[in-house]
C-alpha positions as CSV (number, residue, x, y, z in Angstrom):
1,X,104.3,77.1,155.9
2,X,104.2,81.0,156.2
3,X,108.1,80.6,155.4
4,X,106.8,78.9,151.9
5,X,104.5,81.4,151.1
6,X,107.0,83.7,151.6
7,X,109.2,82.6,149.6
8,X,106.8,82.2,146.8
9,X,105.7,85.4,147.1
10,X,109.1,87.0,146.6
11,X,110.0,85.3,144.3
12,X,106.8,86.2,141.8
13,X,107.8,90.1,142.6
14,X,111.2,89.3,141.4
15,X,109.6,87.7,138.2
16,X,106.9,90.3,137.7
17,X,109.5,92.9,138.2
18,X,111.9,91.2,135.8
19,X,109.1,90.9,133.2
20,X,108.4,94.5,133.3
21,X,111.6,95.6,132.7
22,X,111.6,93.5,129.8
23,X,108.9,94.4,128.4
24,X,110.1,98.5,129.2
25,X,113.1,97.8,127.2
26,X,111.3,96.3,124.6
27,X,109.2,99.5,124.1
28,X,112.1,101.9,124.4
29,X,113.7,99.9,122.1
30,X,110.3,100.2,119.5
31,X,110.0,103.7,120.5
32,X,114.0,104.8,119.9
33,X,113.4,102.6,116.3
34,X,110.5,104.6,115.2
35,X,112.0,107.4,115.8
36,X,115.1,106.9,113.9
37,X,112.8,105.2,111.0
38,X,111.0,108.6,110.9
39,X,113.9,111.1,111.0
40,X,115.3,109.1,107.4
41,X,111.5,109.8,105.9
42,X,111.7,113.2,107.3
43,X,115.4,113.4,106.0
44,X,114.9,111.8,102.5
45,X,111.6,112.7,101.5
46,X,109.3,115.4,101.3
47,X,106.1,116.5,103.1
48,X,103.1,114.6,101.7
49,X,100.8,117.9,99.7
50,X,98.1,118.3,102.0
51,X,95.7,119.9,99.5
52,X,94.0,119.1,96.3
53,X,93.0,115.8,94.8
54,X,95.4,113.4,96.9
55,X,93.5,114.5,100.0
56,X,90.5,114.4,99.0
57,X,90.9,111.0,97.6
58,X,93.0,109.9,100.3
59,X,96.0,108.9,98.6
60,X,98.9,109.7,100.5
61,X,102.5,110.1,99.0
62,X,105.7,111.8,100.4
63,X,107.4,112.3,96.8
64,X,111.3,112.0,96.8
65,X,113.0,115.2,98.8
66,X,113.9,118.3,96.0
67,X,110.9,117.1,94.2
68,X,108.5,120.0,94.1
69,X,104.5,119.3,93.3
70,X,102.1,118.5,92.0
71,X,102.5,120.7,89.3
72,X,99.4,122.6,87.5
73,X,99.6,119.9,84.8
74,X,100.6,116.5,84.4
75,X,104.1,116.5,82.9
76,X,104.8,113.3,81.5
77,X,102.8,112.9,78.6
78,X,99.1,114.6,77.8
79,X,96.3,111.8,79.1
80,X,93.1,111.6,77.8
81,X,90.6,113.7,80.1
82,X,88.8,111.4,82.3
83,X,90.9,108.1,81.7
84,X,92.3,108.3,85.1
85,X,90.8,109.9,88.5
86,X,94.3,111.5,89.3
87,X,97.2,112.6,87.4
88,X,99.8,115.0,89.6
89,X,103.3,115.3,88.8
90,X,106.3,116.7,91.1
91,X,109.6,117.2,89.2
92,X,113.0,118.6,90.6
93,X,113.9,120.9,87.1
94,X,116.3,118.5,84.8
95,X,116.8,116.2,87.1
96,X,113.9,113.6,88.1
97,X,110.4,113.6,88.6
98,X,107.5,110.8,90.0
99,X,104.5,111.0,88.0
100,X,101.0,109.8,89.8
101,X,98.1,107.7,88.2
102,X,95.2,106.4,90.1
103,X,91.8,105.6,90.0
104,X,89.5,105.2,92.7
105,X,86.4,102.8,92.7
106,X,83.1,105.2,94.3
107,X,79.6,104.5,94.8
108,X,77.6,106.3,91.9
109,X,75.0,108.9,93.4
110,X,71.9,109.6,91.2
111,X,72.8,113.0,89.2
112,X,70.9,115.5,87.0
113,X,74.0,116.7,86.0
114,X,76.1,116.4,82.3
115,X,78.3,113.3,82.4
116,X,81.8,113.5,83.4
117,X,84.5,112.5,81.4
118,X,85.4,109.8,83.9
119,X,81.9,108.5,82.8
120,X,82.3,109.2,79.3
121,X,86.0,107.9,78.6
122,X,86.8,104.4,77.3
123,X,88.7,102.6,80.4
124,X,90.5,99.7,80.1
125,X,92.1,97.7,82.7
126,X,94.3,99.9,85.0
127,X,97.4,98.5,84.9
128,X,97.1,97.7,81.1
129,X,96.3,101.8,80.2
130,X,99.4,102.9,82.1
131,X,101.7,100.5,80.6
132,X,100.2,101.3,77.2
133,X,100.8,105.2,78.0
134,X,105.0,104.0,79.3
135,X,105.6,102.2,75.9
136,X,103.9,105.3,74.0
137,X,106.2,108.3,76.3
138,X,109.2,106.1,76.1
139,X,109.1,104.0,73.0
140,X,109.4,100.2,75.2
141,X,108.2,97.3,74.3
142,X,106.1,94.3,76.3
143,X,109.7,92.4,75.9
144,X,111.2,95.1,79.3
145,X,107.2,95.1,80.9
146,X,107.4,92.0,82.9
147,X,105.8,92.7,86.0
148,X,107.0,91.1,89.7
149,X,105.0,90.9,92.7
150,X,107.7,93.2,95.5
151,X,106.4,93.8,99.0
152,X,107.8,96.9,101.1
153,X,109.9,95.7,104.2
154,X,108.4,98.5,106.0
155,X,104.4,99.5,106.0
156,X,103.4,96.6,104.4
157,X,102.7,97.9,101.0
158,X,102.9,95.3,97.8
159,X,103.3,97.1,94.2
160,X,103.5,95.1,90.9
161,X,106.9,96.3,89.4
162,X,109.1,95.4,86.2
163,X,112.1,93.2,87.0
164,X,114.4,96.2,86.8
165,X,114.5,99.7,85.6
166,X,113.6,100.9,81.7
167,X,117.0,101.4,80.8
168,X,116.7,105.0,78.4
169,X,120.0,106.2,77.3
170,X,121.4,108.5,80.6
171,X,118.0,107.9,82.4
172,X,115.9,104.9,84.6
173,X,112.5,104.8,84.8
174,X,110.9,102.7,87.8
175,X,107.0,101.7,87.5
176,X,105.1,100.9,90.4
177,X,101.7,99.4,90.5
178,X,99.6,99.4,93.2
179,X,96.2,97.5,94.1
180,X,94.0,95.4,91.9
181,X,91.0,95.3,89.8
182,X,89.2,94.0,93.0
183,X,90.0,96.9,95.1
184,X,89.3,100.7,95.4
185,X,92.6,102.2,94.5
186,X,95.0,101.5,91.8
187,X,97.5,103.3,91.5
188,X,100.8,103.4,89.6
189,X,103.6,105.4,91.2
190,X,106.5,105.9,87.8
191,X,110.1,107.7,88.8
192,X,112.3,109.0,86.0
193,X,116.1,110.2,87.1
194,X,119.3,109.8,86.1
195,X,120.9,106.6,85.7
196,X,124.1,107.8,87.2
197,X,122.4,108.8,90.7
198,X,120.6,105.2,91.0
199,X,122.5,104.6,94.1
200,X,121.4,107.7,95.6
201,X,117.9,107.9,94.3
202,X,117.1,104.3,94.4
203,X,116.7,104.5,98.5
204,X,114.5,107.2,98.5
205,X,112.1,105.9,96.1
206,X,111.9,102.8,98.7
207,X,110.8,105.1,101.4
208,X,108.5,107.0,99.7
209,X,106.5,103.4,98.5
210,X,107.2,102.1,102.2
211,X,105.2,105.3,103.6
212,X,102.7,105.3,100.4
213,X,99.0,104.9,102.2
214,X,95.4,104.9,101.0
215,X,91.8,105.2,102.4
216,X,92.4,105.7,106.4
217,X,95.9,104.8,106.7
218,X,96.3,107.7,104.3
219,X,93.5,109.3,106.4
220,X,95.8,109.0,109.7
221,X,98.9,110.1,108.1
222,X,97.3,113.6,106.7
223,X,96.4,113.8,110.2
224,X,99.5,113.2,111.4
225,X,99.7,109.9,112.8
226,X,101.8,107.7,109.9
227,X,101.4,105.0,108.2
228,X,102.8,102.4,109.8
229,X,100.8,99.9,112.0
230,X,101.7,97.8,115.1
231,X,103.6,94.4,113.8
232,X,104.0,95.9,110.4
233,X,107.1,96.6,108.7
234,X,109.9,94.5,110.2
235,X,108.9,95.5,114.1
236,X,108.2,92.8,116.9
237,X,104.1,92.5,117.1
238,X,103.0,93.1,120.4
239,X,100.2,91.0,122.0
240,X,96.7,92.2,123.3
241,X,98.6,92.4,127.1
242,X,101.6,94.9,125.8
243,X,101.4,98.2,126.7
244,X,101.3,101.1,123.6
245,X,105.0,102.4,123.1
246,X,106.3,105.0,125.0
């Protein structure tokens, strides 16, 4: 009997031994993926601006790398004050730029004060006013503004974008659409470059939408703690009994 039992015994070390180096691997594995994952962000793509408007509305965005931003005005078209709650810019000079619209739904506080001209100004539906302001900067029609559901691989974002780029002479210009009348951002992400370097922008745009975050994921990235989640993204979830990565 006590041979049994020790037998048994052994053998449960042997499996709770092998289990844990399984699931060590497992994390170094995560760990080493990360890692790599976040030296191509740091490698393709700026560092998000850490003050002004984005901040303080938590939106955060790592523009394209070269892209310098936001400027002191928004430089794709002149916008109407008070028809959007953000407009920034960053442009790399004759070469491409992302241009930023959002609006952000906030609970109204009692004021003495003069409207604003975000009370003031006619809104329509979001996604409607920036398409209306594309077709106006870049002379489309609704014929090249069918919109297409596209979820990030990585960070879980989902944007509403046109099947593929507006097709401008020597230039593309990509329109992303982010959120919903329902929720408390929407924002549209638009990237103008030329069509010859599609190849090589066309990746980086990816990466910044994949690490694109809002309200306290963007909260946790200005801190410094990304925007990716546990199971998002592509990675193996772990369950309640798996230790954090190394």
């Amino acid at each position: 009997m006590k041979r049994l039992s020790a037998i048994a015994l052994g053998a449960g070390l042997v499996l709770a031994v092998g289990c844990g180096t399984q699931n060590y691997d497992k994390r170094l594995e995560l760990t080493l993926e990360r890692m790599a994952y976040e030296k191509k962000l740091n490698d393709n793509l700026n560092d998000a601006p850490t003050k002004g408007k984005l901040e303080e509305l938590r939106i955060y965005v790592r523009p394209p790398k070269d892209m310098t931003g936001p400027t002191q005005t928004f430089q794709m078209t002149v916008v109407e004050p008070g028809k959007f709650d953000v407009e920034s810019s960053f442009i790399e000079q004759d070469k491409q730029s992302m241009h930023l619209l959002a609006r952000v739904k906030r609970p109204k506080t009692p004021s003495k004060k003069a409207p604003t001209p975000a009370e003031t100004t006619p809104r329509g539906d979001f996604n409607t006013d920036v398409l209306d302001l594309v077709k106006n900067v870049y002379g489309v029609g609704d014929d090249v503004l069918h919109l297409k559901e596209e979820k990030m691989q990585r960070g879980g974002n989902t944007f509403k974008t046109t099947d593929k780029p507006l097709d401008l002479n020597a230039k593309n210009v990509q329109i992303y659409l982010y959120g919903s009348k329902t929720s408390p951002y929407e924002v549209a992400l638009i990237f103008e470059y030329p069509k010859a370097e599609h190849a090589t922008v066309y990746p980086k745009i990816k990466l910044c939408l994949e690490s694109f975050a809002v309200e306290e994921k963007a909260k946790r990235a200005f801190a410094g703690g990304g925007t990716e989640v546990e199971g998002e993204g592509g990675e193996a979830p772990t369950d309640e009994s798996t230790p954090p990565p190394i």
